[in-house]
C-alpha positions in Angstrom: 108.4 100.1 93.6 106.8 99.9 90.3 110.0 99.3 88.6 110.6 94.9 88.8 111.5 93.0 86.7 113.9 89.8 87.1 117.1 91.7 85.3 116.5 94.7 87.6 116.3 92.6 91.1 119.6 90.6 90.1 121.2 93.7 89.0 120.8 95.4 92.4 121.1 91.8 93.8 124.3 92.6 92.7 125.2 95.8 93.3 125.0 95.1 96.9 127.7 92.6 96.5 130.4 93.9 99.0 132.2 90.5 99.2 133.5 90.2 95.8 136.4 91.7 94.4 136.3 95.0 92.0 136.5 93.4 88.5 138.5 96.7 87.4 141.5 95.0 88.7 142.2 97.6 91.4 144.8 96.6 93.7 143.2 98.1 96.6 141.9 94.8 98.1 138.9 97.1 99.8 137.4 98.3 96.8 134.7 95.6 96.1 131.9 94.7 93.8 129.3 97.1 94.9 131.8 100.3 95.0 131.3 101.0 91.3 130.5 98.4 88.2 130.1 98.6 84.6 127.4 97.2 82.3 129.1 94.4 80.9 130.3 93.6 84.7 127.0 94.0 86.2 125.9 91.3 83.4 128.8 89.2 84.0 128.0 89.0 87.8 124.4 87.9 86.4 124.7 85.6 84.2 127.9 83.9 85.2 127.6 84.2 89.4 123.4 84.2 89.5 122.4 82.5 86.8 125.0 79.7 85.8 126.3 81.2 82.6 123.3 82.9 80.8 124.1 85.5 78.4 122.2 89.2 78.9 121.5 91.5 76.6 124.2 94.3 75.8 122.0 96.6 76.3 121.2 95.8 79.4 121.8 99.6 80.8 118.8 100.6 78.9 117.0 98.0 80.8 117.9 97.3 83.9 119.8 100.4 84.9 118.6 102.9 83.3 114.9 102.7 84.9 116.4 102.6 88.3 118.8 105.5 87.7 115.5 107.4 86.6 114.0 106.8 90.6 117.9 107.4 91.9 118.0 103.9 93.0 121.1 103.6 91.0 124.0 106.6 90.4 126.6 106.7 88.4 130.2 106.9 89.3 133.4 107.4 87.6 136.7 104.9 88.8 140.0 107.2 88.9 142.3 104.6 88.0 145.7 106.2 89.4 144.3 106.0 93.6 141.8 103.2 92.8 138.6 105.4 94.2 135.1 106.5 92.6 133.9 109.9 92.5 130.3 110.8 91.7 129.0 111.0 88.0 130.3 110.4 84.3 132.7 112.6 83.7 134.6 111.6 80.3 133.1 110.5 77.8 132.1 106.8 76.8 135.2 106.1 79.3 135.8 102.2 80.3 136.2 103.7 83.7 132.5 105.0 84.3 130.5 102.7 86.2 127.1 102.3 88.3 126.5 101.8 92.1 123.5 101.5 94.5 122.6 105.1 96.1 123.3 105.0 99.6 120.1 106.0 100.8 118.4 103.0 98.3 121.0 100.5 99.9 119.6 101.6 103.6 116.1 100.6 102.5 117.6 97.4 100.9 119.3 96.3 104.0 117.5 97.7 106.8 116.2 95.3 109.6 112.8 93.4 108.6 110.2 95.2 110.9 111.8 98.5 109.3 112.4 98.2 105.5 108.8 99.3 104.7 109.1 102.4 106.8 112.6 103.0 105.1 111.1 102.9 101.6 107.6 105.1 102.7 110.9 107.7 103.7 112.6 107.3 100.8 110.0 107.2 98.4 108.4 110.5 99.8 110.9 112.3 98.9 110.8 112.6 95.3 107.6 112.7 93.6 108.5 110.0 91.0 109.1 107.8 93.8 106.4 108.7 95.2 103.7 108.0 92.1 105.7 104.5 91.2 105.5 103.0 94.7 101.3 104.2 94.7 101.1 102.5 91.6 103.2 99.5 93.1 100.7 99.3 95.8 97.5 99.5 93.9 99.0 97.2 91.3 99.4 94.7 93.7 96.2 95.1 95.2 94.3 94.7 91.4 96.1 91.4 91.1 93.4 90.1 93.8 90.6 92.8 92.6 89.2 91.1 90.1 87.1 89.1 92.6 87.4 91.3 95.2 84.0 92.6 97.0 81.9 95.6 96.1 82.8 97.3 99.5 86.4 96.7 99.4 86.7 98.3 95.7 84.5 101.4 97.1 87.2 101.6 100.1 90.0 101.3 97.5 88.5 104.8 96.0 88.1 106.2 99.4 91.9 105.4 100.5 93.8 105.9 96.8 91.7 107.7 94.3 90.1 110.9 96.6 93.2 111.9 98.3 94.9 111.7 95.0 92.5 113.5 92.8 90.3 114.9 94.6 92.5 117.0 97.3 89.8 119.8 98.1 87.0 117.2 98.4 85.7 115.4 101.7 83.8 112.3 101.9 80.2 112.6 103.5 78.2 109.6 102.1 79.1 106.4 101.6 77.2 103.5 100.3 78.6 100.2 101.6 75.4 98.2 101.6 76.5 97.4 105.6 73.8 98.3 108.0 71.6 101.4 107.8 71.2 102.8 104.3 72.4 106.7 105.9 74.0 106.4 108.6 73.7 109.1 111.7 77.4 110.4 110.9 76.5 110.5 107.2 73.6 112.2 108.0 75.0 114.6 109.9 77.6 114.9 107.7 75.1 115.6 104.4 73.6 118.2 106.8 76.7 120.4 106.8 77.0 120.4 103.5 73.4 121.0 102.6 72.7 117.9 100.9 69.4 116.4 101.7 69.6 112.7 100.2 66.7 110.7 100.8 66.0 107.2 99.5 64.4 108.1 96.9 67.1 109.4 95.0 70.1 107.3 93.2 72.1 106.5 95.9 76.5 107.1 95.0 78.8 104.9 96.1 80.7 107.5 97.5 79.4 111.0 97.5 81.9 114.0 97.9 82.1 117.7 99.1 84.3 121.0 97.9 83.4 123.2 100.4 85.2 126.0 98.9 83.1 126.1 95.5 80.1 124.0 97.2 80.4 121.3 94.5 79.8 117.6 95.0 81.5 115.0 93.5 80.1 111.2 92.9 82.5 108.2 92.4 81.0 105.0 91.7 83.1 101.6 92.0 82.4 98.9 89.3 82.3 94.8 90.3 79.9 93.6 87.5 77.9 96.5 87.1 76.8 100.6 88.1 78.7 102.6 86.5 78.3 106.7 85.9 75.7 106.7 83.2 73.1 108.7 81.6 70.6 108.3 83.8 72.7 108.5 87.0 74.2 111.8 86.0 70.7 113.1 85.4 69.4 111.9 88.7 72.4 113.2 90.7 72.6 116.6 89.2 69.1 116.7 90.2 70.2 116.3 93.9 73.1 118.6 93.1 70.5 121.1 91.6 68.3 120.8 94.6 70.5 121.4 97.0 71.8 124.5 95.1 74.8 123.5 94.5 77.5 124.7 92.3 78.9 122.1 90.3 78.9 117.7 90.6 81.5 115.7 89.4 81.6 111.9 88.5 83.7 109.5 88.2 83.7 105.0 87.2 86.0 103.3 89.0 87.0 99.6 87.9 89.5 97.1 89.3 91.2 96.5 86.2 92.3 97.4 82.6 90.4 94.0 81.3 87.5 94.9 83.9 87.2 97.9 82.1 87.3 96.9 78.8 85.0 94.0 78.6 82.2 96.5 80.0 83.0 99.5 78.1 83.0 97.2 74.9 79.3 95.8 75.7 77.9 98.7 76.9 79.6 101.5 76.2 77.9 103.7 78.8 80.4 106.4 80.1 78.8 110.2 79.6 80.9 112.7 78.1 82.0 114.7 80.5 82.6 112.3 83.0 85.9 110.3 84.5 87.5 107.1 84.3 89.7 105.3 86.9 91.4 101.9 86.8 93.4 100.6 89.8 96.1 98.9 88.4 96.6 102.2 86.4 96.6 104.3 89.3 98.2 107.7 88.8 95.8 109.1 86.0 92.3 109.2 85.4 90.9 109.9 82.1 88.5 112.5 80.8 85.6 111.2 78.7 85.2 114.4 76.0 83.3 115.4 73.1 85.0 115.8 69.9 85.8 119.2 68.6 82.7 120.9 67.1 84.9 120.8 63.6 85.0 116.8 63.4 82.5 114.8 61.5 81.9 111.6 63.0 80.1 108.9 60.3 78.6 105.6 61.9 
């Protein structure tokens, strides 16, 4: 999940302490640790058990809780002091009774087998669509990390696998251009064919060329190493296919491996046409929308 940090993985570290004792005192000797702990509690388990005596921040909970309530990774609980039991939630007030534990279903991805944790946390993640977006963004964030020198072909199957399904839902892939083998392919051909594309060599070949069948629009996404972005003269030679093959709309869309990727192109070059799109993989779940400025605004250069 899109949520670490070295607080947060020692705070669930030790929320999943079920040897130690309850530090509310309890007498019940089976009410343990990871039944139900407080801030300053989960920070003394930190920094005196994990980390030798460090100090943490007092306000830890709007660090290293707080962000893993927000995913229901974490719950809050309430002790009733008179049977020595939690119930759900905070009922009173700033009470020195209200604690934190590890949700149930979050501890049975935490503790399932090896071979099965990362189908427990695909589950678990799916189910809420939070989850969902931070462990996409987890993933891709990971796989930017080693992007940066990453080949043209493996960033253009990045945008097939992540950024299509995610934005482009209606859309269906039939070109793309992996520089590996025959420039069109017999499938692709076939494939262009259905949806009335004729795309010879002549014409500015897409990295990856899309289809909405439903409004018969095409949409071009073009993945960025060191150079080929969307630019002026692409989106003039590709609405010209688009126009050709009398079709309804095109979109377009840059993709680069990085924030820095990004930026040190965009700064030289400043190429993107308005109207266009912008996607970064290590900034997965948005794209960005390159628009004019409103009619009223005066722009001086």
């Amino acid at each position: 999940m899109d949520r670490e940090s070295d607080d947060r993985v020692d705070a669930v570290f030790a929320l999943l302490d079920n040897v130690s004792p309850s530090l509310f005192g309890v007498k019940r000797p089976d009410v343990k640790f990871c039944d139900g702990a407080t801030t300053q509690q989960i920070a003394l388990h930190i920094g005196t058990f994990q980390r030798g005596g460090t100090k943490l921040d007092r306000e830890g909970r709007d660090y290293w809780i707080k962000p893993l309530r927000d995913i229901g990774a974490i719950e809050a609980v309430y002790l009733q002091p008179d049977i020595g039991t939690f119930i759900l939630g905070h009922p009173v007030s700033k009470s020195p009774n209200s604690a934190y534990r590890l949700s149930s279903s979050f501890r049975e991805v935490l503790t399932a087998p090896e071979s099965e944790w990362e189908i427990r946390l695909k589950e678990w993640s799916s189910k809420d669509s939070v989850r969902a977006r931070l462990r996409l963004q987890a993933e891709l964030s990971q796989l930017a990390r080693t992007a940066v020198g990453a080949k043209h072909s493996d960033l253009i199957q990045v945008c097939q696998r992540y950024y299509a399904p995610a934005f482009l839902q209606d859309y269906q892939i039939i070109y793309v251009d992996d520089g590996d083998g025959d420039r069109i392919t017999e499938t692709q051909r076939a494939a262009l064919t259905a949806a009335g594309v004729s795309l010879t060599l002549g014409d500015s070949m897409p990295d990856v060329l899309l289809w909405n069948q439903e409004i018969d629009g095409l949409w071009v996404i073009e993945a960025v190493t060191s150079d080929g972005e969307v630019d002026l003269h692409k989106v003039a030679q590709l609405s010209e296919l688009a126009r050709r093959s009398g079709k309804q709309s095109i979109g377009f869309t840059t993709a680069y491996p990085t924030w820095k990727a990004a930026a040190a192109r965009q700064k030289r070059y400043k190429n993107l046409p308005v109207g266009t799109y912008l996607w970064i993989i290590e900034d997965p779940t948005k794209h960005f929308h390159a628009l004019e400025p409103a009619s009223s605004m005066t722009l001086k250069v």
